[in-house]
N, C-alpha and C positions, 0 to 999 in steps of 0.2 A: 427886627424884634429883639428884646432884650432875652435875657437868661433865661432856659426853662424853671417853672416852682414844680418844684418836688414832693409828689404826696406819699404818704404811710397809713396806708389804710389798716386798722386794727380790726378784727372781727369781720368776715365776710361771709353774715346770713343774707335777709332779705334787705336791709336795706342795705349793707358795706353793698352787697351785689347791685343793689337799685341806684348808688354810689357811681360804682362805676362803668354800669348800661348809659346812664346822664352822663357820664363823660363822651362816650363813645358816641353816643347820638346827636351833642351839642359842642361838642370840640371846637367848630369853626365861630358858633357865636360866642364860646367861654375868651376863646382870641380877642376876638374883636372887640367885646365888651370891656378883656381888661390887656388888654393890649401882650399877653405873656403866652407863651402854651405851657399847660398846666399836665405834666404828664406821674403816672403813678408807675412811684418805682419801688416802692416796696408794701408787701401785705404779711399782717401777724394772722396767723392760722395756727391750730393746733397739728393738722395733718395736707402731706402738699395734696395739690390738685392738679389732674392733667385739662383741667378745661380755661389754666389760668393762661395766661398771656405769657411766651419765653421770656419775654423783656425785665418782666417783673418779678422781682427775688419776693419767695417766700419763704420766712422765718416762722419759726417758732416760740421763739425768744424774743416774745412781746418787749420787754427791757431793752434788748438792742436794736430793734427795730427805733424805738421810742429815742435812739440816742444817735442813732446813724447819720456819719457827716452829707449822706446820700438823700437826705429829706428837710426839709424846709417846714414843711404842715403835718402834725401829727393827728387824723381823725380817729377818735374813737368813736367805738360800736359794739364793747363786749357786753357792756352792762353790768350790774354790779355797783359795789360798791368798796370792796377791798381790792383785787387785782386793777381793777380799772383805776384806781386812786392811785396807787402803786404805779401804774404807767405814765400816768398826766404829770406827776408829780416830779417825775423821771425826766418823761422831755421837754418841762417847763426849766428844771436845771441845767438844762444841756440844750436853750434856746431856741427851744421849739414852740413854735404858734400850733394853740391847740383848735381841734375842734369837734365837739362833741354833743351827742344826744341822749346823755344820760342825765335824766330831771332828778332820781334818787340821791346819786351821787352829789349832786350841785345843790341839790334845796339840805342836806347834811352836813356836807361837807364843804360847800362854794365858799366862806367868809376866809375860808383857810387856804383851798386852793387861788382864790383870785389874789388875796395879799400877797402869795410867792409870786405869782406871776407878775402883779408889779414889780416887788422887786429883782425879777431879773427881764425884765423890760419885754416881755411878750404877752400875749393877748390871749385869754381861752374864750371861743364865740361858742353859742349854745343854741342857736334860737329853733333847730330843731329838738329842744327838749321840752318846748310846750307848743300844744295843739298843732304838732304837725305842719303841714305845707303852709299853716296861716303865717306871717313873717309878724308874728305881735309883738316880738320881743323888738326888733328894728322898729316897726310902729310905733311903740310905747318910749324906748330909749331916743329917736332921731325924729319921727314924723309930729310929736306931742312934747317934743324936747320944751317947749315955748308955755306949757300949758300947767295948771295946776289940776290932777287929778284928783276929783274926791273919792271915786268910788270904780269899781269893777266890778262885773259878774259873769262869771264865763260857763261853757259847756265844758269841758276841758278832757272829759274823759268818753270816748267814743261807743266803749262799751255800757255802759251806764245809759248813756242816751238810746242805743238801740233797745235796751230792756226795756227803757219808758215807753218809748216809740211804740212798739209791741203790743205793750199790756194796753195802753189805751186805743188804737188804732185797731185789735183785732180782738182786745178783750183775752189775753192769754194770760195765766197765771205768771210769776216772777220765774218760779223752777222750769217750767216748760220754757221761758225764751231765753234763761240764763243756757241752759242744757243746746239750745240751737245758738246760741254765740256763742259755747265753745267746740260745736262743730262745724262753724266756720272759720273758727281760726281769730274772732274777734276778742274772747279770754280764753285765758291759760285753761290748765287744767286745774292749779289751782287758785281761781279768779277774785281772793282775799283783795288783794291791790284795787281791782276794781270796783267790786261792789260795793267794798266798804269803804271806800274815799280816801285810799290811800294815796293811790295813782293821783289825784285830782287835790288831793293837800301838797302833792311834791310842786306841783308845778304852780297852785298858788301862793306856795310862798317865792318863790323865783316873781311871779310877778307884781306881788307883793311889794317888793325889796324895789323892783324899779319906779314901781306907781308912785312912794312914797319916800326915798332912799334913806330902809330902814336896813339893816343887818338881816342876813338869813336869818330865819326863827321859825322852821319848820315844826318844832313841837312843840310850838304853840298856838298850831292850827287847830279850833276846834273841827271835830271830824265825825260824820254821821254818814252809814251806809243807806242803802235804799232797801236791805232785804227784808224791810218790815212793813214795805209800803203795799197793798193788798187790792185789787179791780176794785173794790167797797170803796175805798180811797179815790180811788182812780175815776170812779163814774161819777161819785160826789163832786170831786173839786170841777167835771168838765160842767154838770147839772149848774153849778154857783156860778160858772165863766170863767173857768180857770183850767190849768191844767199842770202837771206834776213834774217838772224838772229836776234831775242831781246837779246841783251846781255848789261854785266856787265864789265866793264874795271877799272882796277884801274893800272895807269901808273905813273910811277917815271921820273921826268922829268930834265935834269940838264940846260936847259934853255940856253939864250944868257947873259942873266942880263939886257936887254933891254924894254920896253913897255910894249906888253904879252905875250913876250917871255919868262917869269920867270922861273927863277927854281922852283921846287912845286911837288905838287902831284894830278892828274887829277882822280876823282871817279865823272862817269857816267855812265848812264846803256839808252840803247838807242837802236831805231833799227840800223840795222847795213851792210852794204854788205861785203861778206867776200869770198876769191875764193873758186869755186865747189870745190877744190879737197884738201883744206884742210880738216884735221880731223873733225875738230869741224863743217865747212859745212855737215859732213856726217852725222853729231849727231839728229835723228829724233823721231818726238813722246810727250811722253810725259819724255824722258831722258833727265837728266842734264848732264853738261861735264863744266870742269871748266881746260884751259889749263895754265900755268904756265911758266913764261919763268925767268930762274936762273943763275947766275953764280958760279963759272964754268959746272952747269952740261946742260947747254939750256933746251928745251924746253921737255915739259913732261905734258901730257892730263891725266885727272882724270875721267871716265865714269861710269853710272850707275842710278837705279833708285832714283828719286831726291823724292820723296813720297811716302804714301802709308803706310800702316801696320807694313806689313814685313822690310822696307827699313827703315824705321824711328825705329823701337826694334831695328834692329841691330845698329844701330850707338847710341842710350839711354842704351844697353847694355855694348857695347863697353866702354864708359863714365864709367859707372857702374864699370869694372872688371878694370879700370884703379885704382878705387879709394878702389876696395876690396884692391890688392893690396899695395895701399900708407897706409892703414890701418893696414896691415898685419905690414909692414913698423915699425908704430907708436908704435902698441903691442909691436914687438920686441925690441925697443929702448929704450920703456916707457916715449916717449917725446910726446911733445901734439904741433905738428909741419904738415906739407903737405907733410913731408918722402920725396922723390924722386920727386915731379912733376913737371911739364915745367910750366913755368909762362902764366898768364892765357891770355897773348894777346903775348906771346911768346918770350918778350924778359922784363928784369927786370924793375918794375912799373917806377922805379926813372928814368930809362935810353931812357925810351917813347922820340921821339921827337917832338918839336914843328914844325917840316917842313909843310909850309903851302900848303894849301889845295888851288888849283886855283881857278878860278870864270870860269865859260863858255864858258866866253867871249877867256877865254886863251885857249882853248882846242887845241889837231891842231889835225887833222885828213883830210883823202880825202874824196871824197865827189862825191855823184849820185844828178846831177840837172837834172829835169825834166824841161823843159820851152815850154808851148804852145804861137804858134806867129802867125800871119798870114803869109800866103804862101808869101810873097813878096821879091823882091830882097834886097839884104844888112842886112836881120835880121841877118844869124848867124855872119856876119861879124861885125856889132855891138855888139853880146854876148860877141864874144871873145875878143875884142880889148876891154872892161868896165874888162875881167879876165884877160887879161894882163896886164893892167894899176893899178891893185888891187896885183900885183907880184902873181895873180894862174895859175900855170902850167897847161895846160890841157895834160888830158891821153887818152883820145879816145871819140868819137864823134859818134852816133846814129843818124839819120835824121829819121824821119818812114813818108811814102806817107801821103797826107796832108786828112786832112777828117774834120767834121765840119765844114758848110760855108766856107771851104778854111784855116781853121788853121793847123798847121803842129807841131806834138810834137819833140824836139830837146832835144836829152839826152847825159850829157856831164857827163865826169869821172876827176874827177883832183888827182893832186896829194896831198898831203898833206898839209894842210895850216892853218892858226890860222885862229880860228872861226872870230875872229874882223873884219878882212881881207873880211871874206869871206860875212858877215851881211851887209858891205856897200855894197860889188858886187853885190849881191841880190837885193838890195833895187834903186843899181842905174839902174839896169836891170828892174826890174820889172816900172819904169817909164818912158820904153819905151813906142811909141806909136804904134808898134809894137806887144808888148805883151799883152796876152788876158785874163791873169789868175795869182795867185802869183805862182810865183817857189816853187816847191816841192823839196826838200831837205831832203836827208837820207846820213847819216856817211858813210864813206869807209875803213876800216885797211885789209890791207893783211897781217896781223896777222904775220908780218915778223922779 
């Protein structure tokens, strides 16, 4: 068997730990699979530990770790976005293959770090930085290499999906399930990243950039949380046949050439109504699913757990035996090159296009209005003649018995339409006198 490859594991919480339990437990198939033994010889910790292995130096000095002629593979795991860039950055100079699971880092800073790392001939793999143990990035960059995608829509955030999960399945307010996902450990303390489509904007612009190979453009996600979304919501969209997901879209769009109708590319991550009986409606918990729609092969769902230990080693592993491999490559050729690998945004750096990113305002999607009014004669007949006059088609109409002082909630479904469109219809509606409250508004795709 040839040379041992040398790991540096940086950060050793639950998953650097869940890292190297997957070593320990699958050592004879990581052999086999890539013909090398892969052993870890050094870990960046802030404080040593007696439960580590003799064998394996622990440093403190994330930097020398990062640069030590004792490592081959640099994994990171501290998270962040300053020190952790600071180390990649380090052992990308001093020709180390990276590998990492920080989506923050990489949907900010990635255009930056993947250009050094071409130029000094190493590879930083990532694909545990979106949805977990799913392998979508390998999926998307090697199994769909052939295909032309038009569109994505993923789960992408674990926590988000279990509040949904929740509120509709047992009927619990948002604060009550938010409060039990962060006493299981599924959000932080504080759960900003999550709730509000932080987390789930980093990682669709990563997938963004491969679906399409456009340049990261992280803040130019539009971004919408779920803490506004209410059971009122929730029981309505299941009443219509739908149900309330936070997702991630990134859509190719070839446009009229007119206003905001443009050609472009739409990344938003938003709540969402989407039919019960698609797949991705059935995706419940704390599961990610990211479905994909290609040509010529259509559409094709990716499921599984999006965190965790286990779920996050196997895809830092994965990364791992791709680049033992590229290395085996290297020895054999005696070139000091990436051997074999798929470009790191999936299609060649020079060949990225500049196709613009839409604004908001361009988005077009269907749409769940909520409008409270008073019970009187001629309201809905005013709603819909202000959505006529705006060109939006309505798709089905909800009245529910009136309650409050005489107000009556009126729930409309449309079809597709450019947000611009639909921001004045709102705003000329909402100055009815008539109307008691602002229209609540949640996106609509039938994911078609």
């Amino acid at each position: 068997m040839s040379k041992s490859i040398k790991l540096a594991i940086l950060g050793l919480g639950t998953v650097g730990t869940g890292v190297v339990n997957l070593i320990n437990d699958n050592l004879d198939e990581l052999k086999r699979r890539s013909g090398r033994d892969i052993v870890i010889t050094e870990v960046g910790i802030r404080r040593q530990r007696d439960d580590i292995n003799p064998n394996i130096m622990q440093n403190s000095d994330l930097m020398a770790t990062a640069a030590s002629d004792n490592v081959d593979i640099v994994i990171e795991l501290i998270g962040g976005t300053t020190l952790a860039k600071d180390v990649i950055m380090h052992a990308i100079k001093n020709g180390k293959h990276v590998v990492t699971a920080n989506k923050a880092l990489l949907a900010e800073h990635g255009n930056e770090i993947f250009a050094f790392a071409e130029q000094h001939n190493v590879h930083v793999a990532y694909e545990a930085a979106v949805a977990g143990g799913i392998p979508i990035i390998k999926v998307m960059r090697e199994g769909l290499a052939a295909n032309k995608i038009d569109w994505l829509a993923g789960i992408i955030n674990g926590t988000g999906n279990f509040i949904m999960t929740e509120m509709r399945d047992k009927g619990r307010p948002f604060a009550d399930v938010l409060n039990e996902a962060q006493a299981l450990g599924y959000a932080e303390a504080d759960p900003t990243f999550d709730v509000e489509g932080i987390d789930a904007a980093h990682k669709l612009a990563l997938l963004a950039s491969i679906a399409f190979g456009i340049p990261l453009q992280f803040d130019k996600v539009y971004c919408e949380g779920i803490t506004g979304i209410t059971l009122q919501d929730v029981n309505y969209a299941e009443e219509l046949g739908y149900r309330i997901k936070h997702l991630g879209f990134a859509v190719r769009r070839a446009g009229n050439g007119s206003g905001d109708d443009s050609a472009g590319i739409e990344l938003r991550v938003h709540p969402t109504l989407i039919p019960q009986n698609a797949l991705l409606a059935n995706v419940n918990g704390v599961k990610n699913a990211v479905l994909v729609n290609s040509h010529p092969l259509g559409q094709t769902l990716y499921c599984g757990d999006g965190a965790g230990a286990g779920a996050t080693a196997s895809a830092v592993m994965a990364d791992v035996m791709d680049l033992v491999r590229v290395l085996g490559c290297k020895d054999a050729d005696k070139q000091n090159s990436n051997g074999h690998h798929v470009p790191h945004l999936a299609f060649i750096p020079e060949k990225l296009s500049d196709t613009p990113i839409l604004r908001a305002e361009q988005m077009i999607t269907g749409y769940y209005l909520r409008v409270h009014a008073y019970d009187s004669p001629g309201v809905l007949a005013d709603i819909t003649r202000i959505l006529s006059d705006a060109g939006i088609n309505i798709d089905a109409i909800l009245q529910k018995p009136a309650h409050k002082l005489g107000q009556v909630p009126v729930i409309i479904l449309t079809l597709p339409v450019v947000e611009s469109q639909m921001n004045l219809a709102i705003e000329k509606i909402e100055k009815l006198d008539t109307i008691t409250d602002k229209v609540v508004r949640i996106r609509l795709d039938e994911l078609a």
